[in-house]
C-alpha positions in Angstrom: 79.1 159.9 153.1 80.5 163.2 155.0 79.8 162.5 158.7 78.4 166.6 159.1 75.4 165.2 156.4 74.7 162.1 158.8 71.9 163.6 161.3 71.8 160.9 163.6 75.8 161.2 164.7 76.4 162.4 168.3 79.5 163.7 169.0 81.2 162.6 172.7 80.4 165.9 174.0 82.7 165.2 177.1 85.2 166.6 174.3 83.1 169.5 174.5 84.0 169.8 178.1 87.7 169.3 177.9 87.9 171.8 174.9 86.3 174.5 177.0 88.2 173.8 179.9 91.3 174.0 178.2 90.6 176.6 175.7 89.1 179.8 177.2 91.9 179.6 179.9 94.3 179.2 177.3 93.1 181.5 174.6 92.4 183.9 177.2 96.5 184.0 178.5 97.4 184.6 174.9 95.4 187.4 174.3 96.1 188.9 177.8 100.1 188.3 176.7 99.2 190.5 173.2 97.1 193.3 174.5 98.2 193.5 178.4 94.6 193.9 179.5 91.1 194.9 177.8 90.9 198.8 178.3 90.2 200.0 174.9 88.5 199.1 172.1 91.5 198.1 170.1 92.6 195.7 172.6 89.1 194.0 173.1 89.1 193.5 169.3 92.3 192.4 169.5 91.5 190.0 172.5 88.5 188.9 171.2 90.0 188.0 167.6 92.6 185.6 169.3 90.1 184.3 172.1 87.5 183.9 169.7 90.1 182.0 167.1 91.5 179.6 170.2 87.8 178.7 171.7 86.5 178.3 168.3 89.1 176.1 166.9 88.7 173.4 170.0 85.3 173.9 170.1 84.9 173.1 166.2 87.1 169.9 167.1 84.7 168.5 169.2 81.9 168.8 167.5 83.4 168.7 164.3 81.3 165.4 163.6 77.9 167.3 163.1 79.1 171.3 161.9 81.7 172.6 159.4 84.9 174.5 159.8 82.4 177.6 159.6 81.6 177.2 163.3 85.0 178.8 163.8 84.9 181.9 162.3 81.3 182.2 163.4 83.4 182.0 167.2 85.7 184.6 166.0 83.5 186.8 164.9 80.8 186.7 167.2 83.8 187.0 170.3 85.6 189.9 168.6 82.3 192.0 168.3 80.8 191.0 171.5 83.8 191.7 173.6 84.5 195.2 172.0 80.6 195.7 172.4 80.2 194.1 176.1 83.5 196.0 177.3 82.7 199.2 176.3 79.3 199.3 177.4 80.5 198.7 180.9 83.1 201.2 180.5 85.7 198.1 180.4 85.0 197.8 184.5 86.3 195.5 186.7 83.3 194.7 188.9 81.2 191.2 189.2 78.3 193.3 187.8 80.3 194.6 185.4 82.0 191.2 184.2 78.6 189.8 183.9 76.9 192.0 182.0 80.1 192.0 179.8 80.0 188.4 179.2 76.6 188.6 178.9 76.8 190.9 176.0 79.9 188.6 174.4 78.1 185.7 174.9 74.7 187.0 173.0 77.5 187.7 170.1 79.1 184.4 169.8 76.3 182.3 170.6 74.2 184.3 168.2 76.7 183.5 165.2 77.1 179.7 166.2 73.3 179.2 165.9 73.8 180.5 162.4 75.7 177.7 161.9 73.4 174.9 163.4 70.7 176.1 161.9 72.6 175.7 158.4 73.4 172.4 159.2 69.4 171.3 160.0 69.8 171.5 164.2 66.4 172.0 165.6 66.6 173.7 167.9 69.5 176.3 167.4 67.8 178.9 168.6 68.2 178.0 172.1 71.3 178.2 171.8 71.6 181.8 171.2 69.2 181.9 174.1 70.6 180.3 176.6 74.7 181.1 176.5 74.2 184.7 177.5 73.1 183.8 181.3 75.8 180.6 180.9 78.4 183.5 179.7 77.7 185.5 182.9 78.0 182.5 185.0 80.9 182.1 183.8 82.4 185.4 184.5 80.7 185.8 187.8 82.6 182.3 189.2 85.7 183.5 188.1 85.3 186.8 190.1 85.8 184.6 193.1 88.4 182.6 192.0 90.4 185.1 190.4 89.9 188.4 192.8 93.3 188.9 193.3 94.4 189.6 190.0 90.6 190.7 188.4 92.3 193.8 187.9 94.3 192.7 184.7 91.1 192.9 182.6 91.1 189.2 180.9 89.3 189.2 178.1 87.6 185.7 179.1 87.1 184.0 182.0 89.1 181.6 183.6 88.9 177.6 184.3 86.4 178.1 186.8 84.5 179.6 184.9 85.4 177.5 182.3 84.2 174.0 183.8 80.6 175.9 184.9 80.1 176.7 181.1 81.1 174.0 179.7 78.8 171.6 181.5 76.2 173.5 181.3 76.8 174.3 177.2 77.5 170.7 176.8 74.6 169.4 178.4 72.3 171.4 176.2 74.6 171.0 173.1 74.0 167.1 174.1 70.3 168.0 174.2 70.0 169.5 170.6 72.3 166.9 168.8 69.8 163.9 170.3 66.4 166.0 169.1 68.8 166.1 165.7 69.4 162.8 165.6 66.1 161.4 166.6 64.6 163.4 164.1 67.3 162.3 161.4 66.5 158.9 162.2 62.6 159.5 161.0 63.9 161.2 158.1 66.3 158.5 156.6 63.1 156.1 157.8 60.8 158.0 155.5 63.4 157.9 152.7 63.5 154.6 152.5 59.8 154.1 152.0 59.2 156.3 150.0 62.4 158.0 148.2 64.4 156.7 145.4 65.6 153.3 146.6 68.5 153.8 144.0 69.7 157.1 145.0 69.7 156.6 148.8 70.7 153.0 148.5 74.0 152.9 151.0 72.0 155.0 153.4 68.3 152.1 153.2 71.0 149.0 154.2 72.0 150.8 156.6 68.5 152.1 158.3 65.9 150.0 156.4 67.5 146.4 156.4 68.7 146.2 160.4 64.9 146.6 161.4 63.3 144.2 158.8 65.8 141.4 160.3 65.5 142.3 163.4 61.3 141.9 162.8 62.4 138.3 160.8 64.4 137.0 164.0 61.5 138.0 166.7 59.0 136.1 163.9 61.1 132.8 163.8 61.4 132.8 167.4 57.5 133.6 167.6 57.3 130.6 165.7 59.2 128.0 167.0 
């Protein structure tokens, strides 16, 4: 059975963390190398295309357990219109007002797409998601303000690992949150299945969920017994 069609598989989201971690910083120095800086709107597209195509790649590696490949060019998308529309909208300012708002607006984009994409794979929930990366996206930039003052002035097109270890706990932690309601809820579903679906067509799956209970309840009677 594909794993993505199993709802009751959690991923080890401290994968999550580490791909974050490494990937905006990294994605981010590539696409600062290509465009030298996000002052136009060609060069936010630009950034956000290879930003959005790094991040979404680790982040889809992670996770890969419960979504499809299509988390990633839901990332690439949703980072490529977000950044054009976040950087222009503060008239691609440097400021930590600025920066937030900016990574506010990219956020909305990216984390708008990837809920797309849980909800197509059946996690309740997704719309949080969209909801709550916007603020985490700001976060993100307004940490890295701090740590990276001195150079703030090259207009990265995505925070950097401070920023990157906020995010990603906090995006993990919720991520963590909606694959456990998934899985919980998959768990009543397969449950369901196997008392009253087609025993012949779900068979592998009722060994599996149907069988470990009802031996469990056998054991705990024998020992009632003796």
């Amino acid at each position: 059975m594909d794993a993505r069609n199993d709802e009751t598989i959690i991923p080890r989201m401290w994968l999550w963390e580490v791909a974050i971690l490494v990937s905006l910083p990294v994605g981010g120095y590539i696409a600062d190398l290509v465009v030298n800086g996000v002052d136009s709107l060609g060069a936010a597209l630009a950034g956000g295309l290879i930003v959005g195509a790094v991040v979404g790649a680790a982040e889809w590696f992670a996770i890969r357990q419960r979504v499809s490949w299509l988390w990633i060019p839901a990332t690439i998308g949703g980072m490529a219109v977000g950044l054009v529309a976040g950087a222009a909208l503060v008239g691609y300012g440097i400021g930590r007002g600025d920066l937030a708002l900016m990574g506010a607006v990219t956020g909305a984009a990216v984390a708008t797409m990837q809920a797309l994409v849980l909800a197509r794979h059946r996690i309740r929930g997704a719309l949080w998601w969209a909801i709550a990366n916007p603020p985490a996206w700001a976060l993100g930039w307004f940490v890295s303000s701090y740590v990276i003052s001195r150079n703030i002035d090259e207009q990265f097109p995505i925070f950097g690992a401070s920023g990157a270890l906020v995010f990603g706990l906090l995006t993990g932690l919720l991520l963590q949150n909606l694959f456990r309601r998934a899985s919980k809820y998959g768990e009543h579903l397969s449950k369901l299945q196997c008392e009253h679906g087609d025993r012949r067509r779900n068979r592998s799956w009722c060994l599996v969920t149907c069988r470990r209970p009802a031996r469990a309840r056998t054991q705990t009677k024998e020992a009632t017994h003796a």
